[in-house]
C-alpha positions as CSV (number, residue, x, y, z in Angstrom):
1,X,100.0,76.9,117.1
2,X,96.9,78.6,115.4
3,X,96.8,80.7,118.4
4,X,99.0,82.7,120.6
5,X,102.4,80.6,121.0
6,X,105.4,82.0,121.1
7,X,108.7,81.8,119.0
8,X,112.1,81.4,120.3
9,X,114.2,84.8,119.0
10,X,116.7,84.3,116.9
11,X,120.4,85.3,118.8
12,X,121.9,86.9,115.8
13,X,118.7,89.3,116.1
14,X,121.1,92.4,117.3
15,X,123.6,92.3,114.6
16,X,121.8,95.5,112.3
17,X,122.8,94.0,108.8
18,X,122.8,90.3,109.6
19,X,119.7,90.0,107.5
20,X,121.3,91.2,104.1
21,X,123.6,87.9,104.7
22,X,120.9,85.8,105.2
23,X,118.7,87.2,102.5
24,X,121.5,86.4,100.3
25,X,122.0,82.9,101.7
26,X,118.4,82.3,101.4
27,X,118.0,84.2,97.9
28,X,121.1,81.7,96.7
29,X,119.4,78.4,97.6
30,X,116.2,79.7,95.9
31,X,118.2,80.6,92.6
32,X,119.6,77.2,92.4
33,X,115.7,75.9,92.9
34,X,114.3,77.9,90.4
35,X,117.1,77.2,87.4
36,X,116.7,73.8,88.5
37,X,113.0,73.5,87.7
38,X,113.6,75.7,84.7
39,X,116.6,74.0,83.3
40,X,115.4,70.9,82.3
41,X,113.2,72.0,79.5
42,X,116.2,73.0,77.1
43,X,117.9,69.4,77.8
44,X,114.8,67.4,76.9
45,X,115.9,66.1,73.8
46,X,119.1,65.5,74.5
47,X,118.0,63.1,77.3
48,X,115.6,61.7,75.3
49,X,118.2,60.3,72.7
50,X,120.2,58.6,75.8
51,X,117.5,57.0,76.9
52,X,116.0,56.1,73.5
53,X,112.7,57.4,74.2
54,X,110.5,59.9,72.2
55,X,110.1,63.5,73.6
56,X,107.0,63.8,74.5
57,X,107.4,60.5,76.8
58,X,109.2,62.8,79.3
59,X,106.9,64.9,80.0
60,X,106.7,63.0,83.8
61,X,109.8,64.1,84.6
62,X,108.9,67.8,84.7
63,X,105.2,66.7,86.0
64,X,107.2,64.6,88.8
65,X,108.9,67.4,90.1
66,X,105.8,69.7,90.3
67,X,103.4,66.9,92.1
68,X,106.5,66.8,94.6
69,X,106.7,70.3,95.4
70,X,102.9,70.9,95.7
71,X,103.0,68.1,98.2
72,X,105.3,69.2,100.6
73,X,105.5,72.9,100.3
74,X,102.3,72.9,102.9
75,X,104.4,70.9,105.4
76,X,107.6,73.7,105.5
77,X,105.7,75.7,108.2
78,X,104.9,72.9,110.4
79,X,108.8,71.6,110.1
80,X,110.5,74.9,110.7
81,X,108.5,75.3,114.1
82,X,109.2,71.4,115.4
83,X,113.1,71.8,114.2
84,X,113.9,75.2,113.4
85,X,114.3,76.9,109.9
86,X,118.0,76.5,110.4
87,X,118.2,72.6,110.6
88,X,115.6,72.3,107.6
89,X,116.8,74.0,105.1
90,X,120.2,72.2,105.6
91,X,118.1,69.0,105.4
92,X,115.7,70.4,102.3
93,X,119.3,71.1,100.6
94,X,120.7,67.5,101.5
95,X,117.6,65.9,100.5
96,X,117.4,68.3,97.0
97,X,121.9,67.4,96.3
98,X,120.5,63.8,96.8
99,X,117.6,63.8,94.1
100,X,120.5,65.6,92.0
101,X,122.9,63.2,91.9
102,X,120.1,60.2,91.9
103,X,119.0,62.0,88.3
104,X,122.5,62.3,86.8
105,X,123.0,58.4,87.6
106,X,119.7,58.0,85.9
107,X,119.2,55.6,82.6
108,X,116.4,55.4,82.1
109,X,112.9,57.3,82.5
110,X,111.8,55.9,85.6
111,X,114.2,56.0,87.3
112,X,114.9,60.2,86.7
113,X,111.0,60.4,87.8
114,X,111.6,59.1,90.5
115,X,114.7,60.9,91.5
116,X,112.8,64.5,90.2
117,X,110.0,63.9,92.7
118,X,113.2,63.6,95.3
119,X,114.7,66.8,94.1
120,X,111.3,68.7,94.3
121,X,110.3,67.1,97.9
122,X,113.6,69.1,99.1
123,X,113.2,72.2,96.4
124,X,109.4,72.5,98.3
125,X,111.0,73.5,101.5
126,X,114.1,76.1,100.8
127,X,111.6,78.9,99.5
128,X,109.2,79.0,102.4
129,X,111.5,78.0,105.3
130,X,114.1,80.4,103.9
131,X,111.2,83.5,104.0
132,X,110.8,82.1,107.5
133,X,114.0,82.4,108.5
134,X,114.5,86.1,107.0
135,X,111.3,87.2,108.4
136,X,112.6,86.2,112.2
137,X,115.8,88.2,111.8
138,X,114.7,91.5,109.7
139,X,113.3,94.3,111.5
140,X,109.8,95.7,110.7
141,X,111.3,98.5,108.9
142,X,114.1,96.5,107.4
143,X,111.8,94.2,105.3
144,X,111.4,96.5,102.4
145,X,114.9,95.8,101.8
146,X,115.0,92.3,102.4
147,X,112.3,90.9,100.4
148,X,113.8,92.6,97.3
149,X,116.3,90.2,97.8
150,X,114.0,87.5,97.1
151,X,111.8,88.7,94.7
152,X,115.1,88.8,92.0
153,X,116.1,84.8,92.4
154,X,112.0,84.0,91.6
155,X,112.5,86.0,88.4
156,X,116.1,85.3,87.3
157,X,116.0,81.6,88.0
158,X,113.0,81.1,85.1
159,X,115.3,83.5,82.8
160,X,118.6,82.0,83.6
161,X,117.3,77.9,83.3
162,X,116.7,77.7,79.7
163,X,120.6,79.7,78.4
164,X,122.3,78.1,81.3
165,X,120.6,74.4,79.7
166,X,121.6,75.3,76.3
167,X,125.1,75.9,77.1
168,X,125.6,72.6,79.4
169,X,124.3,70.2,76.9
170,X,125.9,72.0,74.2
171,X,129.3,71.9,75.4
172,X,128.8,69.3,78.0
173,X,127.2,66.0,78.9
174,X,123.7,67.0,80.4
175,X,124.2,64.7,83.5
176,X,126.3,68.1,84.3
177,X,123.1,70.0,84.8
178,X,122.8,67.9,88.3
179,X,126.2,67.4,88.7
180,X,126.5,71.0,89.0
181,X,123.9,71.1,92.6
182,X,126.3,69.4,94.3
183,X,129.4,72.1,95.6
184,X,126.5,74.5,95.1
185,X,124.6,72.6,97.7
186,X,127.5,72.4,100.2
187,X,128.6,75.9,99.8
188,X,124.5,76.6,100.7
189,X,124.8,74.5,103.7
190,X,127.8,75.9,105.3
191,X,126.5,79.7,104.9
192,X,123.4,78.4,106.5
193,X,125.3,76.6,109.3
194,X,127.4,79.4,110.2
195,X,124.8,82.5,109.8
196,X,121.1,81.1,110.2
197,X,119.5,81.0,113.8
198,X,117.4,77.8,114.3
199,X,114.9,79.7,116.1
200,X,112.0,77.4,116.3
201,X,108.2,77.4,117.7
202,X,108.1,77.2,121.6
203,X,104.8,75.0,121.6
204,X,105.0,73.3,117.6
205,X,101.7,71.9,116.8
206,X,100.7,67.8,116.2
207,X,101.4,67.1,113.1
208,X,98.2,67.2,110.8
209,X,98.4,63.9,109.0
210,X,94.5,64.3,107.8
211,X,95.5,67.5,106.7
212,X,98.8,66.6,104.5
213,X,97.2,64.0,102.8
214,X,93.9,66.0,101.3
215,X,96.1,68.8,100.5
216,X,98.5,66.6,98.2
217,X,96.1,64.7,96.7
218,X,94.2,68.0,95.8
219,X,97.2,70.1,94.5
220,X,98.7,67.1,93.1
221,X,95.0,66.8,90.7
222,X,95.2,70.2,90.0
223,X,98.4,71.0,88.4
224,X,97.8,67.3,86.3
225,X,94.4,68.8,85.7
226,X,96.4,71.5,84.4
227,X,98.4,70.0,82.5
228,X,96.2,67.5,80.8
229,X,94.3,70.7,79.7
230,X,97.1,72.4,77.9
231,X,97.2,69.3,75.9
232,X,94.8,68.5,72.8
233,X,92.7,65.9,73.3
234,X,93.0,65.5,77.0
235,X,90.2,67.7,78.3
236,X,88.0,65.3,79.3
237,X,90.8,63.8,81.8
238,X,91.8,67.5,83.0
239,X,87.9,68.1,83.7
240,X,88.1,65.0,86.2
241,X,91.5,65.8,87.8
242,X,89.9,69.2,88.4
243,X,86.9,68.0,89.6
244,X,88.7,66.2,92.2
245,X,91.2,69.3,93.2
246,X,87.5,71.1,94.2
247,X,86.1,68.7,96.4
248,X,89.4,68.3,97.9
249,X,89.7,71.8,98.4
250,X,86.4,71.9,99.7
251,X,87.2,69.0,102.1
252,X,90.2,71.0,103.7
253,X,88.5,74.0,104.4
254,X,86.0,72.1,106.0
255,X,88.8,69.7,107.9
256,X,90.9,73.5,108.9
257,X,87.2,74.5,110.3
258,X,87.7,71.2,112.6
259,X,91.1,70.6,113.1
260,X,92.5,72.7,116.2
261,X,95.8,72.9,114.5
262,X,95.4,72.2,110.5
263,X,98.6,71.8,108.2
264,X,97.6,75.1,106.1
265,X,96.3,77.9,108.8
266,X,93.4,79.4,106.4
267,X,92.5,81.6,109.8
268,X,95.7,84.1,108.2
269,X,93.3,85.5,105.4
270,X,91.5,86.8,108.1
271,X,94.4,89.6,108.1
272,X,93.7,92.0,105.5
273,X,97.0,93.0,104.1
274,X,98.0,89.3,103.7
275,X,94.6,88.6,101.7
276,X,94.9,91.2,99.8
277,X,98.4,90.5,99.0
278,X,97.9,86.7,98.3
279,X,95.2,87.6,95.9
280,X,96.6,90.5,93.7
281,X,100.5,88.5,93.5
282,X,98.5,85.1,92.7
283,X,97.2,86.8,89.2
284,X,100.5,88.5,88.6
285,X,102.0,85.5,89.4
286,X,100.1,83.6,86.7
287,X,102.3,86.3,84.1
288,X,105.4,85.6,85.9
289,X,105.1,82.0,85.2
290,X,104.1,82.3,81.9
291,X,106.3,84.6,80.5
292,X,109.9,82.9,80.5
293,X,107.3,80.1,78.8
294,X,105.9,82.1,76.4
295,X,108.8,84.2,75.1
296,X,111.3,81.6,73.9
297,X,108.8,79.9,72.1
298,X,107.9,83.2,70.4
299,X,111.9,83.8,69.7
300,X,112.5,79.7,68.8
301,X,109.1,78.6,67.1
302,X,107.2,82.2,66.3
303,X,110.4,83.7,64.7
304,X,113.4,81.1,64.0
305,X,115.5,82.8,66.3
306,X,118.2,80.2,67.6
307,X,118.2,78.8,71.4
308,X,121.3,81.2,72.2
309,X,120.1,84.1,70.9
310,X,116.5,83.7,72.8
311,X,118.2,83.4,75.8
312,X,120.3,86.4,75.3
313,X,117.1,88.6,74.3
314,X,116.0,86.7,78.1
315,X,118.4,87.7,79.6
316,X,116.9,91.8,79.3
317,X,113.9,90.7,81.2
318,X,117.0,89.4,84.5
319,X,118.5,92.9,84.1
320,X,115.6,94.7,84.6
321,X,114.9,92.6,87.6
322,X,117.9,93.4,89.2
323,X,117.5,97.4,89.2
324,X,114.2,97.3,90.8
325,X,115.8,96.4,93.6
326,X,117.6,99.2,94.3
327,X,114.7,101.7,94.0
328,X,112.1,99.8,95.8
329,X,112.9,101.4,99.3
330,X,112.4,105.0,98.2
331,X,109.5,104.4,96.1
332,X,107.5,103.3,98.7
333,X,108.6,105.7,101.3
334,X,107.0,108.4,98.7
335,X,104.4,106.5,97.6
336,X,103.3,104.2,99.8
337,X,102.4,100.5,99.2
338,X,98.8,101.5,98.1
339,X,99.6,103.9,95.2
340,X,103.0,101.8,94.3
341,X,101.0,98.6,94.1
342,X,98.1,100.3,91.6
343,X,100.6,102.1,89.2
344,X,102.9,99.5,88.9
345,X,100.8,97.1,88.4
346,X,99.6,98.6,85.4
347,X,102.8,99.7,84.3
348,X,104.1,95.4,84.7
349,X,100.8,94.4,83.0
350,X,101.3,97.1,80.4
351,X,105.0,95.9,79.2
352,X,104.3,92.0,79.6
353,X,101.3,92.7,77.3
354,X,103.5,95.1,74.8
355,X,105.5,91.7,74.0
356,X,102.6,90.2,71.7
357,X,103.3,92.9,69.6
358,X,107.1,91.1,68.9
359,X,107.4,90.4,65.4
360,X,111.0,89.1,63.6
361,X,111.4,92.3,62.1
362,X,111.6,94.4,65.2
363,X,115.0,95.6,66.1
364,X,116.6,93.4,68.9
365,X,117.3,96.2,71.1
366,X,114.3,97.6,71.3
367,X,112.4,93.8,71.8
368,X,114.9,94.2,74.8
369,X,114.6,97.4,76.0
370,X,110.6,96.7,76.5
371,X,111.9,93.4,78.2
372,X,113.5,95.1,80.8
373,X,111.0,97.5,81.6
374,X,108.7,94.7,82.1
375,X,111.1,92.4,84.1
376,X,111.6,95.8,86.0
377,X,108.2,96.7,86.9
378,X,107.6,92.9,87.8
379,X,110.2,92.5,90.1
380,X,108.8,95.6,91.8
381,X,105.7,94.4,92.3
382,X,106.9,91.1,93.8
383,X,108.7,93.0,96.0
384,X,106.1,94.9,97.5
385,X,103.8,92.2,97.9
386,X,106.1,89.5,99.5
387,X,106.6,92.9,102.0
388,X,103.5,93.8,102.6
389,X,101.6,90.3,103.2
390,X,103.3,90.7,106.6
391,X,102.6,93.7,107.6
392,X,100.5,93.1,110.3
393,X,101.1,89.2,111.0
394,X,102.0,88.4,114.5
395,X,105.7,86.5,114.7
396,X,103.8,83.0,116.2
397,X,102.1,82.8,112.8
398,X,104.8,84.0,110.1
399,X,105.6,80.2,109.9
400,X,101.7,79.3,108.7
401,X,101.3,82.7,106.6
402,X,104.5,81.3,104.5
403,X,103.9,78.2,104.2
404,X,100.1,79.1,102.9
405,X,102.1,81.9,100.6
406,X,104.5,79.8,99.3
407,X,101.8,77.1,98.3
408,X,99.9,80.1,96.5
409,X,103.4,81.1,95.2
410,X,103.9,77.8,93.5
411,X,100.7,77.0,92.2
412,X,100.0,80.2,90.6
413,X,103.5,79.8,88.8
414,X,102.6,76.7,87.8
415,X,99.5,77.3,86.8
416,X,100.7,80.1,84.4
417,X,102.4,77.5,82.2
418,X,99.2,75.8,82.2
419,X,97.3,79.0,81.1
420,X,99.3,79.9,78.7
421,X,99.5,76.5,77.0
422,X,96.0,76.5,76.8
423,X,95.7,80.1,75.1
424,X,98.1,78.7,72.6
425,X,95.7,75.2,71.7
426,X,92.8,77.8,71.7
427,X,94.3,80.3,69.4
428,X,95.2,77.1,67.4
429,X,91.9,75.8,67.4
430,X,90.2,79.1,65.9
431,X,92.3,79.3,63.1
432,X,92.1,74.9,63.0
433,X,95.7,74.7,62.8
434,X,98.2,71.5,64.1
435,X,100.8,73.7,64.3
436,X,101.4,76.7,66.2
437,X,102.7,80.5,64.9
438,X,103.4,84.1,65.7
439,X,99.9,84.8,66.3
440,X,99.3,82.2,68.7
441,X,102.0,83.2,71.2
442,X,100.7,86.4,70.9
443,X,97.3,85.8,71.8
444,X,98.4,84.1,74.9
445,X,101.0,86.7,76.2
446,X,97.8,88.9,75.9
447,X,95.8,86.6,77.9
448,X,98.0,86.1,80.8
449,X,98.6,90.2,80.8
450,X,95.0,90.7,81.2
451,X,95.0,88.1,83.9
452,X,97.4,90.4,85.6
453,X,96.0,93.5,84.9
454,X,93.0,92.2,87.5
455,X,95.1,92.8,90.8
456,X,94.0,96.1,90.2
457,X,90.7,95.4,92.2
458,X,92.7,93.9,95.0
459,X,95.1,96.5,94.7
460,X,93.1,99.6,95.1
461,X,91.8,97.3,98.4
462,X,94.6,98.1,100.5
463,X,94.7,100.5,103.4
464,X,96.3,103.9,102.7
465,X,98.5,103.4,105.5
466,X,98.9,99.7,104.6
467,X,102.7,98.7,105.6
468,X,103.9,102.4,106.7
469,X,105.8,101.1,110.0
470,X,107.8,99.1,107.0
471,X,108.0,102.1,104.1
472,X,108.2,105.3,106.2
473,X,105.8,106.6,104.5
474,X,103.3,108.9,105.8
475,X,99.7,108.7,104.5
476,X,98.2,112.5,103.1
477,X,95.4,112.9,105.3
478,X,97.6,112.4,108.4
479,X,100.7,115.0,107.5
C-alpha cells in the first residue's frame, strides 16, 4: 500500500460534527495512556516497599513499558488497514485493561515488568490508530479543530500522572492506579463501538516481518541507550546500545529501499509539509517531554516544595493547555500556519526557558502564571503541527504517515527525559557534585528550550500557503 490503494470511506462521513465525538473518544483513550505512563513515577516507592526491593531496582518497570511501545507503535498503520481502526483500538484497549489488571495482581518485580511491557504493547496502538481514525472522518477544513483535541490529552496526561499518583497512594493502596483502567477501558470501548467507522485499506499490504523486527530491535537500543546515558557511570553501555540503534537504523532505510511494502513508509518525507512538520515538532517535542520531568524535581528536590503542592503549581502548565484550544482556529485563519508556527514557536521556547529562572522565593502565582503561558503556547504549537503534517497526504497513505509520526512522537518524548537527565549529571559533573540542586535543573530546562528553539529553521521552511485549504487563510501576495 506504498502506492495508490484505496481506502474504504467511513459511513458516518456525512454527519457534519461526528468528528468532535470521535476526537473526544480518541483524545479520552490517549489521556488514560499518557497518565498511565506518567503515573507510575510518584508510586515508585511505595511499590518498592511491597515488594521489598530498593528503588532504583525498578527502574525496568518504566524501561519495560517504553521498549513495548517503541516496538509496536510502527505496526498500528499496518493493523488499522488489514482490520480497521475501529476493531483495533477496541483490541489495543483490551490488550492495555489486560496488562492493567496483570500489574495490580503483581508481587513481585518481574512479574509487573512483564505485565508493563503488556500495557505498553496496547498503549503503542490507541495514539496512532486513533489519529487514523479521526483523520478518515474530519473534513479538510475541519482538521484545525480536530487535532486541537489531541494535542491537550499529550500535554495534560504528563501534568495530571504525577498529582493523580500522589493522591492514589496517599489515600489509597497503589494497586488502585491499575485498578482504576478498568471501567475506564470499557467506557472507551463502548464509545468506540458505537461511534468509530472501521473503515479499513481496500488492498492492506503483507505484513513486513523483516521490517518489525529491525525496527524494534533499533528503537528498543535507543531509548536503553538513552537511558543508560542519563545515568553515571553507564556511558560506556549507552555508547554501545547507540551504536547498535544506528546501524539498525541504517539497515531499515536500506531494507524500505527494497521492500515493496516496508512496515514504516519513509517514501512520506518525500511530502514537504509532513517533513517539515516531523522535524520542527520532534525538537519541540524533546521540551514537551522534558518539562513535566524537569519541573517537579525543581519544585520537590531544587526547592523543598511538597509532592502536592508541585502538582498543583503543574497543574498551571494543563490550564494553559486547554485555552489554546479554543484560539487555534482563528489564529491561523489570520496568520496562516507559516507565520503561526515561527512566532509561536519562539514564544513556547521563550516561556519553557523562563522556568530556569524559578527560584523558592518567587511568588507562586507568578511561577504559575509563566506556566501557563508556556503550556499555552505549547499546546498551540502541537496543534498546528499534528494539522499541518497532513496537509497534502493522500487518504491511502494517512495510515503510514501516522504510524511513522507517532513513532517520531514517542521517541522524541522519550528522548526528552533522556536529555534532560543527562543535562542534569553534566551540570553535576562541572561543579563535581553527587547530588543534584537548583542550578542543575536549571541548566537543563535551558538546554532542552534551546533544543526547541531550533524548529525555527524548519519552521520558516514551510510554504506560505502551507495548509490554507485547512485554515482559510489567504496568503498576501495572492489577496
Amino acid at each position: 500500500m506504498s502506492g495508490g490503494c484505496a481506502v474504504v470511506p467511513p459511513a458516518d462521513r456525512s454527519q457534519p460534527d461526528n468528528y468532535r465525538i470521535v476526537a473526544l473518544i480518541v483524545a479520552s483513550t490517549m489521556i488514560m495512556e499518557q497518565i498511565d505512563a506518567t503515573v507510575l513515577t510518584t508510586a515508585l516507592p511505595t511499590i518498592a516497599r511491597d515488594f521489598r526491593e530498593p528503588v532504583n531496582a525498578l527502574g525496568l518497570l518504566l524501561t519495560a513499558y517504553l521498549l513495548a511501545v517503541a516496538a509496536f507503535i510502527p505496526l498500528s498503520g499496518r493493523l488499522a488497514d488489514r482490520f480497521g481502526a475501529r476493531s483495533v483500538l477496541r483490541a489495543a484497549i483490551l490488550v492495555f485493561m489486560a496488562g492493567s489488571l496483570l500489574c495490580a495482581l503483581s508481587t513481585s518485580v518481574a512479574e509487573m515488568s512483564v505485565a508493563r511491557f503488556v500495557q505498553g504493547a496496547g498503549g503503542a496502538m490507541m495514539t496512532p490508530v486513533g489519529r487514523i481514525a479521526l483523520l478518515r472522518v474530519a473534513r479538510k477544513h475541519e482538521l484545525v479543530s480536530a487535532t486541537a483535541w489531541l494535542v491537550t490529552p499529550a500535554l495534560l496526561g504528563p501534568m495530571l500522572g504525577p498529582p493523580i499518583g500522589g493522591l492514589i497512594v496517599t489515600h489509597l493502596d497503589w494497586r488502585w492506579i491499575f485498578y482504576i483502567n478498568l471501567p475506564i477501558g470499557l467506557a472507551g470501548i463502548a464509545a468506540i463501538s458505537a461511534f468509530i467507522d472501521n473503515g479499513r485499506a481496500a488492498a492492506p499490504g503483507k505484513a513486513d516481518i523483516g521490517g518489525f523486527l529491525i525496527c524494534a530491535m533499533g528503537l528498543g537500543c535507543l531509548l536503553l541507550g538513552c537511558e543508560r546515558a542519563s545515568q553515571p557511570g553507564r556511558l560506556g553501555e549507552a555508547f554501545l546500545l547507540l551504536a547498535v540503534a544506528a546501524v539498525m537504523a541504517g539497515v531499515y532505510v536500506r531494507h524500505a529501499a527494497r521492500c515493496p511494502d516496508p512496515l514504516l513508509d519513509l517514501t512520506v518525507l518525500r511530502d514537504r509539509s509532513f517533513r517539515l512538520s516531523l522535524i520542527g515538532g520532534s525538537l519541540t517535542r524533546i521540551t514537551q517531554g522534558a518539562q513535566p520531568f524537569l519541573l517537579p524535581l525543581l519544585f520537590q528536590v531544587g526547592f523543598g516544595f511538597s509532592a502536592a503542592a508541585s502538582g498543583a503549581i503543574m497543574l498551571a502548565t494543563a490550564v494553559g493547555s486547554l485555552v489554546a484550544k479554543a484560539i487555534v482556529s482563528p489564529v491561523l485563519r489570520r496568520l496562516g500556519f507559516r507565520r503561526s508556527l515561527i512566532l509561536n514557536g519562539l514564544l513556547s521556547s521563550l516561556f519553557y526557558g523562563l522556568a530556569a529562572a524559578f527560584r523558592a522565593d518567587w511568588p507562586v502565582p507568578l511561577m504559575m502564571a509563566v506556566l501557563v503561558l508556556a503550556g499555552f503556547f505549547m499546546s498551540f504549537q502541537f496543534s498546528v503541527y499534528n494539522t499541518v503534517a497532513y496537509d497534502s497526504v493522500e487518504a491511502a497513505r494517512i495510515s503510514r504517515a501516522s504510524s511513522l509520526y507517532s513513532t517520531f512522537q514517542q521517541l522524541l518524548l522519550s528522548l526528552g527525559i533522556c536529555t534532560a537527565s543527562v543535562a542534569i549529571q553534566a551540570s553535576m559533573a562541572v561543579r563535581h557534585a553527587a547530588l543534584p540542586r537548583t542550578g542543575d535543573f536549571s541548566a537543563a530546562l535551558i538546554v532542552v528550550a534551546l533544543i526547541s528553539l531550533l524548529a525555527f529553521f524548519a519552521n520558516r521552511r514551510f510554504a506560505p500557503d502551507a495548509g490554507s485549504a485547512m485554515s482559510g487563510h489567504v496568503p498576501r501576495e495572492d489577496r
